[in-house]
Backbone as CSV, one residue per row, in Angstrom:
resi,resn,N_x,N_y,N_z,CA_x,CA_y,CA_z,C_x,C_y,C_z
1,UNK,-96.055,49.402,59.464,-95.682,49.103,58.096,-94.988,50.294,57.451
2,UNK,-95.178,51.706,57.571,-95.285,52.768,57.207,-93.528,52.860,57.848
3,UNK,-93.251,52.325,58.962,-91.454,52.837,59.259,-90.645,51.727,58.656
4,UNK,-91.174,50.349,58.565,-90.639,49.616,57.515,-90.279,49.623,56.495
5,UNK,-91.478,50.635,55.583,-90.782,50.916,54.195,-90.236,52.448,54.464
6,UNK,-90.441,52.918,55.263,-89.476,54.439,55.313,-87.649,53.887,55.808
7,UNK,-87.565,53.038,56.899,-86.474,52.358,56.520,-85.526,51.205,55.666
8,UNK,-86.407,50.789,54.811,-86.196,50.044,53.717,-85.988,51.389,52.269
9,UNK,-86.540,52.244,52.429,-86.299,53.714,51.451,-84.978,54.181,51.816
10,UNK,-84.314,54.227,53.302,-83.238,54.883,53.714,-82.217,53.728,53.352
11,UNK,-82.557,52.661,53.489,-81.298,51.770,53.217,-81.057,51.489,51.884
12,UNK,-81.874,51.544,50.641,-81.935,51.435,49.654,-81.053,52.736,49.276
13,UNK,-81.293,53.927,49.959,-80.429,55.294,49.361,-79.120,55.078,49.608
14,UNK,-79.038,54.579,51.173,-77.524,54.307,51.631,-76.904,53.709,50.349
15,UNK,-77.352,52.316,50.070,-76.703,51.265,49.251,-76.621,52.143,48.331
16,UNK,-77.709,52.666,47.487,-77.191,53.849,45.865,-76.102,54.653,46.121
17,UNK,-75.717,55.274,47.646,-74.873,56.145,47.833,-73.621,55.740,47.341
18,UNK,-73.277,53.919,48.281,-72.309,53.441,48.112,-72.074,52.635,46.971
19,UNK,-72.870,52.348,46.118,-72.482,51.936,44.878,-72.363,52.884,43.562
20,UNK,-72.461,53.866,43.772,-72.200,55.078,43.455,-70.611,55.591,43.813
21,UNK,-70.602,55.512,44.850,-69.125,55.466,45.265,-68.220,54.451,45.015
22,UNK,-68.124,53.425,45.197,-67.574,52.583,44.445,-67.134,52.487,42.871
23,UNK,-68.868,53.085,42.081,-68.283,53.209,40.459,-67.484,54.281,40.275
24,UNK,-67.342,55.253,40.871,-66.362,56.321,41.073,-65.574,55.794,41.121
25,UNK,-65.460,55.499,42.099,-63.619,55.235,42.230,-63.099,54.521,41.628
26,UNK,-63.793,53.037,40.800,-63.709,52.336,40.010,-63.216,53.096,38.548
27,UNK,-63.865,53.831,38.264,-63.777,55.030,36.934,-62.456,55.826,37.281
28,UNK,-62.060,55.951,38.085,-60.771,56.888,38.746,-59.512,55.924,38.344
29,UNK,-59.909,54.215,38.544,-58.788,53.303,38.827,-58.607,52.883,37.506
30,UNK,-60.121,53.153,36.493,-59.729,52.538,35.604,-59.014,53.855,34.232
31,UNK,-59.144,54.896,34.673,-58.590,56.038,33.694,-56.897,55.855,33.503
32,UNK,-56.968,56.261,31.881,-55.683,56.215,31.474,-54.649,56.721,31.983
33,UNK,-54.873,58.396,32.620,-54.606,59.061,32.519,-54.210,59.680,33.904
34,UNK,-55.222,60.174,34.253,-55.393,60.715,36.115,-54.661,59.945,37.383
35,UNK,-54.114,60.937,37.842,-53.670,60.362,39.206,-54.871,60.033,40.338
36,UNK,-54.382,58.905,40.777,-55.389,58.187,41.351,-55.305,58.823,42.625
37,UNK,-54.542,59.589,43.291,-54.270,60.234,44.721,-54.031,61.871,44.361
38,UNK,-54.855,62.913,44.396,-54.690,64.183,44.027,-53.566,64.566,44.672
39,UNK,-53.088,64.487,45.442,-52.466,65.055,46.762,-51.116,65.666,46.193
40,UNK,-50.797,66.553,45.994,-49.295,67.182,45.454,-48.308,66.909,46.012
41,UNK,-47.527,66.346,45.237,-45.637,65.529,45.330,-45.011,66.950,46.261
42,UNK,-45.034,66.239,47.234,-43.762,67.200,48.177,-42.842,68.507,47.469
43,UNK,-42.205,67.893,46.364,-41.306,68.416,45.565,-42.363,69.325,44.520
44,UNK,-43.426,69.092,44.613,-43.901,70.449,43.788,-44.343,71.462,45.370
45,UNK,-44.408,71.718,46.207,-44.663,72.405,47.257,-43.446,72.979,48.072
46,UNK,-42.659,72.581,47.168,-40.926,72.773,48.022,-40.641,74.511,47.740
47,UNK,-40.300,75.084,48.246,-40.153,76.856,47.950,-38.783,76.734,47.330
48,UNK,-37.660,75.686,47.765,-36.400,76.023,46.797,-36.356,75.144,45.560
49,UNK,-37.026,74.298,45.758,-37.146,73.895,44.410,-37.960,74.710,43.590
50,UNK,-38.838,75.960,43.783,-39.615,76.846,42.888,-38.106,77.936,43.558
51,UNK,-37.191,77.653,44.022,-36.476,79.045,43.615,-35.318,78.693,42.512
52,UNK,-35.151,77.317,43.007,-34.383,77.051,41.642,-34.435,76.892,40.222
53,UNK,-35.794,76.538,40.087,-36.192,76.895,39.038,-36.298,78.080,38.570
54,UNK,-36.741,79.516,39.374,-36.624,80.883,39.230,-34.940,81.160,38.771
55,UNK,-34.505,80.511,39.325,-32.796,80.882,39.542,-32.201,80.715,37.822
56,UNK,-32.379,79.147,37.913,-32.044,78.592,36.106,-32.834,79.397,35.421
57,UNK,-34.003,79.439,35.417,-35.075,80.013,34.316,-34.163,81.452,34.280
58,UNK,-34.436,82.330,35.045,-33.554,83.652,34.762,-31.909,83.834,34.450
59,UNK,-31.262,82.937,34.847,-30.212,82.418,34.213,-30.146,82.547,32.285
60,UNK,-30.462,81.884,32.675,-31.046,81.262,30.828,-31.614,82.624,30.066
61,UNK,-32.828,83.374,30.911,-33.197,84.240,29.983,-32.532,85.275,29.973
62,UNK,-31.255,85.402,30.720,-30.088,86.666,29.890,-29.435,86.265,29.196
63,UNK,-29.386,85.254,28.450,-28.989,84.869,27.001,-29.602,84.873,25.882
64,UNK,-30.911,84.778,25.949,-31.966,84.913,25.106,-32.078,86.255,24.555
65,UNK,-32.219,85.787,22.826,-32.260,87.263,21.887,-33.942,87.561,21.970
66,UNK,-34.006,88.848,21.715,-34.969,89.322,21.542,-36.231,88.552,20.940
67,UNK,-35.955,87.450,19.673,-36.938,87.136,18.942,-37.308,85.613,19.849
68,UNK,-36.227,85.056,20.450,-36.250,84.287,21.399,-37.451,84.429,22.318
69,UNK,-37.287,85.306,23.311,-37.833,85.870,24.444,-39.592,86.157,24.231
70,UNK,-39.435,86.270,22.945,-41.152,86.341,22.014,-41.700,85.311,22.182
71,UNK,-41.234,83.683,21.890,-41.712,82.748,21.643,-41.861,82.049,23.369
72,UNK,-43.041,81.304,23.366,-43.563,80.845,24.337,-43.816,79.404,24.153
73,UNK,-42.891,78.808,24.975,-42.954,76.881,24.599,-43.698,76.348,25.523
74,UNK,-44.086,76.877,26.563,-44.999,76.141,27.294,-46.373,76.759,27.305
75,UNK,-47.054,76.514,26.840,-48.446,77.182,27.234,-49.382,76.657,27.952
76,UNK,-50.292,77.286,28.187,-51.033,77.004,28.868,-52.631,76.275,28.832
77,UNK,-52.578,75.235,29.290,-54.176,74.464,28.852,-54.826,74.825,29.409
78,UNK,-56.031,74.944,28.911,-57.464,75.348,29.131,-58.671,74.054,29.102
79,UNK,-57.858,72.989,29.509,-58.695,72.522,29.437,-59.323,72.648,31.202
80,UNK,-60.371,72.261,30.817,-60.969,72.262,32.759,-60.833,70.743,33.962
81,UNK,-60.485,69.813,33.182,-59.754,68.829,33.763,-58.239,68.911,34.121
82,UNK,-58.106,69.326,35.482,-57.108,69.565,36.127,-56.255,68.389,36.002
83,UNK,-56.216,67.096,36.157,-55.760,65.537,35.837,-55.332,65.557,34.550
84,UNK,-55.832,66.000,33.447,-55.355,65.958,32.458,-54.356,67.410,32.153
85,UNK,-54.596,68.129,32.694,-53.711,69.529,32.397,-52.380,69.411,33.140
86,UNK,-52.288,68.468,34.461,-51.589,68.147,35.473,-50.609,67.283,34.731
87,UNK,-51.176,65.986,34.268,-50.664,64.558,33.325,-49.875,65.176,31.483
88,UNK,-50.409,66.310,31.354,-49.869,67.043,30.143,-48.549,67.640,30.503
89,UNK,-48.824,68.107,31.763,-47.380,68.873,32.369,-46.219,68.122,32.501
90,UNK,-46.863,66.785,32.837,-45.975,65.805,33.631,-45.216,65.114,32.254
91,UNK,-45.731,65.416,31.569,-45.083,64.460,30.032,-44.390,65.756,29.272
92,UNK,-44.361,66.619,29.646,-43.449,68.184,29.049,-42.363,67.782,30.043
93,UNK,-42.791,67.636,31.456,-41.734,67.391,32.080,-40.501,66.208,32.014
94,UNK,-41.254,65.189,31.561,-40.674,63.935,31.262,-39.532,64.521,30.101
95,UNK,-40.197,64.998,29.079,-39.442,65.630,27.693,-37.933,66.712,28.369
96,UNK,-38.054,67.016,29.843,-36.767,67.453,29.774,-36.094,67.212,30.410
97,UNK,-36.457,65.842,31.304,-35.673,65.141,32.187,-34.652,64.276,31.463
98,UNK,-35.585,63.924,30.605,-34.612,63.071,29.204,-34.285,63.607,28.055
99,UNK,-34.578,65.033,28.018,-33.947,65.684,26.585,-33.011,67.049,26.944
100,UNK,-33.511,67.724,28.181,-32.742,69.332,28.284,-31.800,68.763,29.206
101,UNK,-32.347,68.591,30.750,-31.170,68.493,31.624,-30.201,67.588,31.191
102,UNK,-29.584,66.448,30.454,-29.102,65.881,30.359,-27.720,66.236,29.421
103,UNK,-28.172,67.115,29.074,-27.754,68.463,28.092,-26.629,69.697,28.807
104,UNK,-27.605,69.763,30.190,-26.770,71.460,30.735,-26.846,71.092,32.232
105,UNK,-26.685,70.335,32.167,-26.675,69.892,34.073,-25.473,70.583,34.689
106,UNK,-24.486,71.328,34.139,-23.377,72.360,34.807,-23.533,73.573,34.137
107,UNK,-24.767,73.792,33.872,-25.484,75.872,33.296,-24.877,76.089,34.582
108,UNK,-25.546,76.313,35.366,-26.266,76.543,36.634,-25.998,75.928,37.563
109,UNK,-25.642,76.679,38.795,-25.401,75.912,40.561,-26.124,74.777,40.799
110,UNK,-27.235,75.799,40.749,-28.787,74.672,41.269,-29.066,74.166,40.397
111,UNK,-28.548,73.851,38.674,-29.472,72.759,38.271,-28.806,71.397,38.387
112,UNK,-27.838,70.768,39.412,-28.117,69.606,39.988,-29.451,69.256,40.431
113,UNK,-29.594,70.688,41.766,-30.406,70.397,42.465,-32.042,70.105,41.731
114,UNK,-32.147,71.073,41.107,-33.631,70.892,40.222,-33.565,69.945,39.580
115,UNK,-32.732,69.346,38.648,-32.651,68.283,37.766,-33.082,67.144,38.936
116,UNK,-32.593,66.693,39.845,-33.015,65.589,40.726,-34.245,66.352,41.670
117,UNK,-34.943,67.305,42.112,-36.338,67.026,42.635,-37.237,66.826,41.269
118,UNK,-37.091,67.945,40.362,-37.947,67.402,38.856,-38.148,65.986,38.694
119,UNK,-37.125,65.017,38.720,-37.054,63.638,38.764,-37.736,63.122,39.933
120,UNK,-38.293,63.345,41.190,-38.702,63.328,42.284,-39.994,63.216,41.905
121,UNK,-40.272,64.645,41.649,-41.733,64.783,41.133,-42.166,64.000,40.248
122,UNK,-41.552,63.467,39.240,-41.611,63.105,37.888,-42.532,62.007,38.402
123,UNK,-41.301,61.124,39.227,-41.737,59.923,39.719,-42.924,59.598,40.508
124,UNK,-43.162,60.983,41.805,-44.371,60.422,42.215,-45.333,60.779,41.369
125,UNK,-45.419,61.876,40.253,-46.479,61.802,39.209,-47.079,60.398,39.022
126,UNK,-45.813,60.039,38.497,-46.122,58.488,37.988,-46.961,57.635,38.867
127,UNK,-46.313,57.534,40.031,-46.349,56.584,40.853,-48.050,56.856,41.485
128,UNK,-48.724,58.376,41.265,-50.020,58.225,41.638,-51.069,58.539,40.400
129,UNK,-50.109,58.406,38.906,-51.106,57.946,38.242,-51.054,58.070,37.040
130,UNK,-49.940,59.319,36.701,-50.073,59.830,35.702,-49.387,59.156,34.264
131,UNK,-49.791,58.865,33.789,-49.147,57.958,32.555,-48.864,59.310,31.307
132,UNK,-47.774,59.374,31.460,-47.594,60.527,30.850,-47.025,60.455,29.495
133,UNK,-47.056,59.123,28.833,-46.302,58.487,27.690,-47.981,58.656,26.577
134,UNK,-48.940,58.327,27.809,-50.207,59.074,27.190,-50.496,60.132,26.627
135,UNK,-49.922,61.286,27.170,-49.794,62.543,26.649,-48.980,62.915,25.140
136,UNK,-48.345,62.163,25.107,-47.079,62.353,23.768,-47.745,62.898,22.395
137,UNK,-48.892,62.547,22.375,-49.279,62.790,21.231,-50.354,63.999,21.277
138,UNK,-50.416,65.111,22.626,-51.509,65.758,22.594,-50.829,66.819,21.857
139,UNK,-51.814,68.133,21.228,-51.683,69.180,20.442,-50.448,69.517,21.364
140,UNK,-50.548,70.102,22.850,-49.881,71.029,23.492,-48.307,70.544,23.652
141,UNK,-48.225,69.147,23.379,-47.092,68.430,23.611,-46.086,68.525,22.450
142,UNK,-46.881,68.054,21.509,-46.433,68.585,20.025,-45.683,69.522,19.951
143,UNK,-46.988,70.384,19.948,-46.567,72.177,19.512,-45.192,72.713,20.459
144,UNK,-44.935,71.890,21.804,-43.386,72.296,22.481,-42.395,71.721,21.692
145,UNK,-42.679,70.298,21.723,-41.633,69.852,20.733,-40.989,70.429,19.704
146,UNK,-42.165,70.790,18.389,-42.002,71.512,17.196,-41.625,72.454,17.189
147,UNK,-41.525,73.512,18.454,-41.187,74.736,18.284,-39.314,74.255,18.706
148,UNK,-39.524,73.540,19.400,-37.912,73.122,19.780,-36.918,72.745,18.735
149,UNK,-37.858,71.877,18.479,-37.026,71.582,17.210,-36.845,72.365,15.804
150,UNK,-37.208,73.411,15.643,-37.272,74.409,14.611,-36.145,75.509,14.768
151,UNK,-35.352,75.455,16.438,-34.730,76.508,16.921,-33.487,75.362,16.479
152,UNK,-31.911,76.154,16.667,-30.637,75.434,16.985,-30.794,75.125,18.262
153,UNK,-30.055,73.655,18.321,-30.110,72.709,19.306,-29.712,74.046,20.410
154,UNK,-28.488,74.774,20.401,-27.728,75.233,21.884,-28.989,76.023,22.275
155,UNK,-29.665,76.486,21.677,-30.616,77.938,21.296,-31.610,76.885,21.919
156,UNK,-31.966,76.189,21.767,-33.398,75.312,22.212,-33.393,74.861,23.441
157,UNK,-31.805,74.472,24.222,-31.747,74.359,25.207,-31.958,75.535,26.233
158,UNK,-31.267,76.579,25.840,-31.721,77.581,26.696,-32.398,78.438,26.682
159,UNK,-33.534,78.112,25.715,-34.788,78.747,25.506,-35.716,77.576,26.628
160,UNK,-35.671,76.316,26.473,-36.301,75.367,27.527,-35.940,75.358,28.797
161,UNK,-34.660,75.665,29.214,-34.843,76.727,30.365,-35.055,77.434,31.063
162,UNK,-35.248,78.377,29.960,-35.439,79.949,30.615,-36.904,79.896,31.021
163,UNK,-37.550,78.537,29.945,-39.153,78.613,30.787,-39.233,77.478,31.732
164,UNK,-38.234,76.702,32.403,-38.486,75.750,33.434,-39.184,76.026,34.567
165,UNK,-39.348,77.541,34.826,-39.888,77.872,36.134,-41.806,78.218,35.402
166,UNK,-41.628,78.754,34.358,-43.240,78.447,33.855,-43.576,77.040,33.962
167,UNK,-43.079,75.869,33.702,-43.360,74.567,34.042,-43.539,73.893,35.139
168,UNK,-42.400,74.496,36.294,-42.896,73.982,37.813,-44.329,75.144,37.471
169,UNK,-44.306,76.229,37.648,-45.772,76.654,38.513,-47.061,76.170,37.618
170,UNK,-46.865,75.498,36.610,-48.041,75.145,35.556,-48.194,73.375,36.668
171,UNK,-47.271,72.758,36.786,-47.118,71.572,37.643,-47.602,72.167,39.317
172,UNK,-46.760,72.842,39.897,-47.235,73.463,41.141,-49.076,73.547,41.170
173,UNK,-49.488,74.005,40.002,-50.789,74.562,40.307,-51.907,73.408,39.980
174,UNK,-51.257,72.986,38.868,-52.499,71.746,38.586,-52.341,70.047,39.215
175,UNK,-51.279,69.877,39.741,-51.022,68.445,40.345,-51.309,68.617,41.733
């Protein structure tokens, strides 16, 4: 009787294990927000796509005046949810697929090239989860915007430049 209920105890844990697992992942499928597959977009792991971004970004910042070069449009979240710091990035990023590059796509050699893996990335963001239209309204999203828009348009563009390579490695690190 005594291995009956010691294996009726083990199968009962099994089953908690797996319904446990299940509400997980269930909670994963049902979030607004989070990519449902952690696994990092090719194009954020690419070394020339982080050199092209180095390339434009420094580009850009030998045009930048002094009081320019002070101000910092991308910062950095603290929050401890990597999914959401990842999904925040991804909607800064969205903001310059459709607002900067479209703008200066002949600055720079390579920003063909970056302008289309950014779009790469953008997409598999999306595509594993990130709803990044969600983000639009967070403090950190804002506060890029607002500072953008407070500068002259030419001045805003290549101030959002010069930090494109702070944006891949903020994307590089948390997606």
């Amino acid at each position: 009787m005594k291995a009956v209920g010691t294996t009726a105890f083990v199968s009962l844990r099994h089953l908690g294990a797996g319904v446990l697992t299940l509400l997980l992942i269930g909670c994963v499928h049902q979030g607004e927000a989070g990519p449902v597959h952690p696994t990092r977009s090719s194009v954020l792991r690419n070394r020339d796509t982080f050199l092209a971004a180095k390339e434009v970004s420094l580009h850009a910042q030998r045009s930048e005046t002094e009081d320019e070069s002070n101000i910092r449009l991308n910062v950095e979240a603290n929050a401890r949810d990597h999914i959401t710091i990842c999904c925040l990035h991804a909607n800064i990023l969205d903001f310059y697929l459709n607002n900067i590059f479209n703008h200066v796509d002949n600055q720079h050699p390579k920003m063909h090239q970056l302008h289309s893996d950014l779009s790469k990335a953008s997409d598999d963001l999306q595509r594993r989860g990130c709803n990044v239209t969600h983000y639009q309204d967070h403090q950190h999203a804002v506060q890029f915007r607002n500072k953008l828009a407070m500068m002259d348009s030419g001045r805003a563009l290549n101030k959002a430049l010069s930090e494109v390579d702070i944006l891949f490695t903020y994307l590089h690190e948390t997606c």
